[in-house]
C-alpha positions in Angstrom: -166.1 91.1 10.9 -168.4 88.9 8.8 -166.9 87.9 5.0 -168.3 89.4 2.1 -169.0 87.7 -1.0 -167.6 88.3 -4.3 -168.1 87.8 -8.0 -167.6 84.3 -9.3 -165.0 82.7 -11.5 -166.2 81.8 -14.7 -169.7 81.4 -13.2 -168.5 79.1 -10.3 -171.2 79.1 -7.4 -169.5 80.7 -4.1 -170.5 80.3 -0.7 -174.0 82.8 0.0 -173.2 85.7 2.7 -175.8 83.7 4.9 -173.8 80.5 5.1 -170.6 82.4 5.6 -172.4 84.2 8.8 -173.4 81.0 9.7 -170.3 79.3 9.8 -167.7 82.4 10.5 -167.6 82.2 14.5 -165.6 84.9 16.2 -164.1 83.9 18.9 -162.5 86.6 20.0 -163.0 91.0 19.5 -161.4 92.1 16.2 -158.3 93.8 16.3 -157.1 96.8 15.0 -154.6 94.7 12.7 -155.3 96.7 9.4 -154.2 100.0 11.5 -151.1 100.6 9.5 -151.7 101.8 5.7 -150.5 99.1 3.5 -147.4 100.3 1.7 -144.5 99.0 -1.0 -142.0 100.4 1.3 -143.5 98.7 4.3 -141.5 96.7 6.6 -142.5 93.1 6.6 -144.7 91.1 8.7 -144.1 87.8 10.6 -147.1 85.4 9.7 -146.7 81.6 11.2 -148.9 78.7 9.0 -150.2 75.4 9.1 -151.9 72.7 8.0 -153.4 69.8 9.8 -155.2 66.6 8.3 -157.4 65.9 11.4 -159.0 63.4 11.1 -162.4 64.5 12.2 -161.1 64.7 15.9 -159.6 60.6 16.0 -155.6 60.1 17.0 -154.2 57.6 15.4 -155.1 55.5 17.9 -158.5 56.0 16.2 -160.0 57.4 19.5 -161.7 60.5 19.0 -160.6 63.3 21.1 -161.0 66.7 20.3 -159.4 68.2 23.4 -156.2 65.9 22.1 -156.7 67.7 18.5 -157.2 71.5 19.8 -153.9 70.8 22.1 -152.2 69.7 19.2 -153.5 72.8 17.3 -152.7 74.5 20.2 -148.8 73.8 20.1 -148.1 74.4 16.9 -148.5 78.4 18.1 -150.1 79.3 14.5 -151.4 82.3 13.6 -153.3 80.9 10.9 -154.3 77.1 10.1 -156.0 75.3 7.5 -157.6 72.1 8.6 -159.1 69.2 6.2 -161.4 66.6 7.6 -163.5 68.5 9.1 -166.8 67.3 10.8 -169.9 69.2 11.6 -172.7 67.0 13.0 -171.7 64.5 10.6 -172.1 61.2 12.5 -171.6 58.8 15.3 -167.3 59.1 14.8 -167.3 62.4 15.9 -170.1 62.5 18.3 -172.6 64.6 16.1 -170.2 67.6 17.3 -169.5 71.1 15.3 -165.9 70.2 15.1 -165.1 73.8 13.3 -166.7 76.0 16.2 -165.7 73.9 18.8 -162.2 73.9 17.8 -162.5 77.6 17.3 -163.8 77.7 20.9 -160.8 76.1 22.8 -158.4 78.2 21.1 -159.6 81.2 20.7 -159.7 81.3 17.1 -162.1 82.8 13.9 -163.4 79.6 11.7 -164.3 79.4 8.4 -166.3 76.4 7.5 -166.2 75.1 4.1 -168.0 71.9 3.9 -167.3 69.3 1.1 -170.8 67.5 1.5 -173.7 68.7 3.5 -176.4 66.0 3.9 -179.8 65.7 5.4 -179.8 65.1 9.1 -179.5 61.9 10.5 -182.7 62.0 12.5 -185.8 64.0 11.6 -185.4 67.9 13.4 -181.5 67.5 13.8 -178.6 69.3 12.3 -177.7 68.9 8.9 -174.5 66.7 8.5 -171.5 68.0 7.0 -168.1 67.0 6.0 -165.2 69.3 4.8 -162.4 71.5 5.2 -161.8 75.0 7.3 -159.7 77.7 8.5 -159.0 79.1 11.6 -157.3 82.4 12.6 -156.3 84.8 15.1 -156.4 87.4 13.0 -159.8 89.1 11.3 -161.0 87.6 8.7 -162.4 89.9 5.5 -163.8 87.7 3.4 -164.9 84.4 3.3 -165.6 81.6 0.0 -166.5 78.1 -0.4 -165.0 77.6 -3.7 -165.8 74.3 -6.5 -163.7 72.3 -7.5 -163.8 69.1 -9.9 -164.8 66.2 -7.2 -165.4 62.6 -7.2 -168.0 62.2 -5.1 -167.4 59.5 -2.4 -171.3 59.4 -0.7 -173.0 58.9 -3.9 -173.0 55.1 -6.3 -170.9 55.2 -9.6 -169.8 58.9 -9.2 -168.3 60.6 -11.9 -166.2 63.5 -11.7 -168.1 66.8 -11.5 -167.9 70.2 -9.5 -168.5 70.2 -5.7 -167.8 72.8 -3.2 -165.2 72.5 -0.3 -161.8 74.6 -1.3 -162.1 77.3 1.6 -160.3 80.8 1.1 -160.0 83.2 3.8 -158.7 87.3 3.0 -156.9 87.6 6.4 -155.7 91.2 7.8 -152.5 90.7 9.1 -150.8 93.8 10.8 -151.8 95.6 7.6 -150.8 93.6 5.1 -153.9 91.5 3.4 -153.1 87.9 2.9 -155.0 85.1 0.9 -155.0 81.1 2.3 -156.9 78.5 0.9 -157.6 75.1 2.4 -157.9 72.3 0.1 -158.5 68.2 0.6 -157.3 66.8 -3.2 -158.6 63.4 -4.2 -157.5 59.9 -2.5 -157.3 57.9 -5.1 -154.7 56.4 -7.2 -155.8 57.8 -10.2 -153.9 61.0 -10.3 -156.7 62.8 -13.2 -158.8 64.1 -10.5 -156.3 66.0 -8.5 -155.1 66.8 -11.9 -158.2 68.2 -12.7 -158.4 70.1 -8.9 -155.1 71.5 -9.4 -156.3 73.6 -12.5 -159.0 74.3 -10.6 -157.5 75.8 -7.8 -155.1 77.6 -9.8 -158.2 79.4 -12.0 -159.5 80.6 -8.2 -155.9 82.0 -7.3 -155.6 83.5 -10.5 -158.1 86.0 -10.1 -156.6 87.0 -6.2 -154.1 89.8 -6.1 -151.8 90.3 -3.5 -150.1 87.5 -1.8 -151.6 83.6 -1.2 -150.9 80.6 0.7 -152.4 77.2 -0.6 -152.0 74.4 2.2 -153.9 71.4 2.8 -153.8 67.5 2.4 -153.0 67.2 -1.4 -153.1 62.8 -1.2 -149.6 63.5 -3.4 -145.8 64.3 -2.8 -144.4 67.6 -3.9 -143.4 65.9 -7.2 -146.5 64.1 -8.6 -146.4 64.9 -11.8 -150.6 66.5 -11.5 -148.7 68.9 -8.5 -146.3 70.3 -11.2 -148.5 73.2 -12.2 -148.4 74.2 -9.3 -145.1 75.3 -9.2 -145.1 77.8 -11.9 -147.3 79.9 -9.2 -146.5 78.6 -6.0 -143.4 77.6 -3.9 -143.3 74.7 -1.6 -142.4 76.0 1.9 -140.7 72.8 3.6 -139.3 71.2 0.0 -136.8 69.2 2.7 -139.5 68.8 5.2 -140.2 65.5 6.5 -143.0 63.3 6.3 -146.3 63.8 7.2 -148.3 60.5 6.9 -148.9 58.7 8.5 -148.2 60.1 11.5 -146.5 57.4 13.7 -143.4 56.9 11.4 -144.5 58.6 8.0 -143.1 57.6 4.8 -144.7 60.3 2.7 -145.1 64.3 2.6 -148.7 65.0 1.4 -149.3 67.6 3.5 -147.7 71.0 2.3 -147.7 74.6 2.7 -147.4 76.2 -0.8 -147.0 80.0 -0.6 -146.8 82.8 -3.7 -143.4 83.9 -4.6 -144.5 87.3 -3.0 -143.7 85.8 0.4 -140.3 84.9 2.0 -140.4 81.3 3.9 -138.5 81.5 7.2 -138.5 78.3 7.9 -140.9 74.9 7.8 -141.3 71.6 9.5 -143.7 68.6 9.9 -144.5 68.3 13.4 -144.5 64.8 15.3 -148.1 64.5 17.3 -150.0 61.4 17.3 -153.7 63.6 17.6 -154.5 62.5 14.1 -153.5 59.8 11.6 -151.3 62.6 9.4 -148.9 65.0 10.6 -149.3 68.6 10.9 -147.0 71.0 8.9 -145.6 74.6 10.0 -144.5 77.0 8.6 -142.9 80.7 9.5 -143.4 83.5 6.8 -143.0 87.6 6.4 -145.5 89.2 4.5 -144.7 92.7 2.7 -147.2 95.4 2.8 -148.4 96.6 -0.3 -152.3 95.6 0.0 -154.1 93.2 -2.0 
């Protein structure tokens, strides 16, 4: 099923239908997951999570590989998976390839392609280059949005912070319950006002969703940055006693989280050891209860 658009939040531009058909590949024949009425008395639903950081296909052995990334995508036996760094034709690195259908492709997998920046082609005639975040999953995908959020730009001289694309959300029918999961990439840099700024953001999107959510992604900040804090008001960290996720050959940091609405009971969590990108993937095992969106 292709996505369908929705209104905007406080004018924000979302992704047009035509980019979402464009960039929503299903790999594999729906399934009649939404069979079951949703219902308050439901029994729950198992739902198992990620996030990977990676890396636009390079280990951290900084050889690209992408049959070394979908393996590691592979094992982690998600159902649904938000990935950051994300190429699409973007350059040389990654071998000009469509990193979000081709991933999609080995495993089996719907994507959702939310690029960050998409640029004129390298060459006159090719594919336009893009950089940014997606999700994939196993199970059909209702709608689709490439949200803004405050960025600072890092392909343009002296950029200062303004709104950019790239904060993917996926509605996801999931044995009829209706879940929503964003993928997000927060800002590098030391400076902490940016991802401030991103946080409120991404909080303004989520706040006109009903029904349950799950915000993963590389957020470049521990659990308890002080610009993460708002978070927790609407979210709960899945693996607070997780271990670290970057980098990935003997991490001394968690940046990489799975953040889930207090609708949703965490069964358990855990960063995953795998040297197919420079940061660690994170898992996570949840139960969804039925009662719609």
């Amino acid at each position: 099923m292709e996505p369908r658009s929705r209104r905007p939040v406080r004018g924000r531009r979302r992704a047009a239908a035509a980019l979402a058909a464009a960039v929503l590949a299903t790999a594999v024949p729906a399934a009649d997951a939404d069979a079951d009425s949703p219902g308050a008395r439901a029994p729950s639903v198992p739902l198992r999570v990620a996030t990977y950081n990676i890396h636009a296909g390079a280990g951290a052995d900084q050889v690209f590989d992408l049959d070394r990334t979908a393996r590691a995508v592979r094992d982690l036996r998600a159902d649904v998976i938000g990935l950051q760094e994300v190429d699409v034709h973007w350059g040389a690195r990654s071998d000009f390839v469509d990193e979000a259908r081709a991933l999609a492709g080995k495993l089996g997998m719907r994507v959702f392609f939310a690029p960050i920046y998409d640029l004129d082609p390298a060459t006159p005639g090719g594919e336009r280059r893009r950089f940014g975040v997606a999700v994939l999953s196993r199970y059909p995908v209702l709608e689709a949005e490439n949200h803004e959020i405050t960025r600072l730009s890092t392909q343009t001289p002296d950029p200062v912070p303004a709104p950019a694309p790239g904060f993917a959300e996926v509605t996801v029918a999931v044995r009829g319950a209706h879940v929503h999961v964003y993928s997000t990439h927060l800002d590098y840099r030391a400076d902490p006002s940016i991802r401030a700024a991103q946080v409120a953001d991404m909080l303004e999107v989520l706040a006109a969703d009903r029904g349950p959510k799950v915000l993963v992604g590389d957020f470049n900040a521990e659990a308890t940055a002080a610009e993460l804090a708002p978070l927790w008001r609407r979210l709960r960290d899945a693996a607070p006693g997780g271990g670290g996720t970057y980098p990935a050959v003997d991490p001394v940091k968690r940046i990489d989280l799975v953040t889930v609405s207090p609708d949703i009971t965490v069964v358990g969590a855990e960063a995953v050891a795998t040297r197919a990108s420079d940061h660690r993937p994170v898992v996570a095992d949840l139960r969804l209860h039925r009662r719609g969106r």
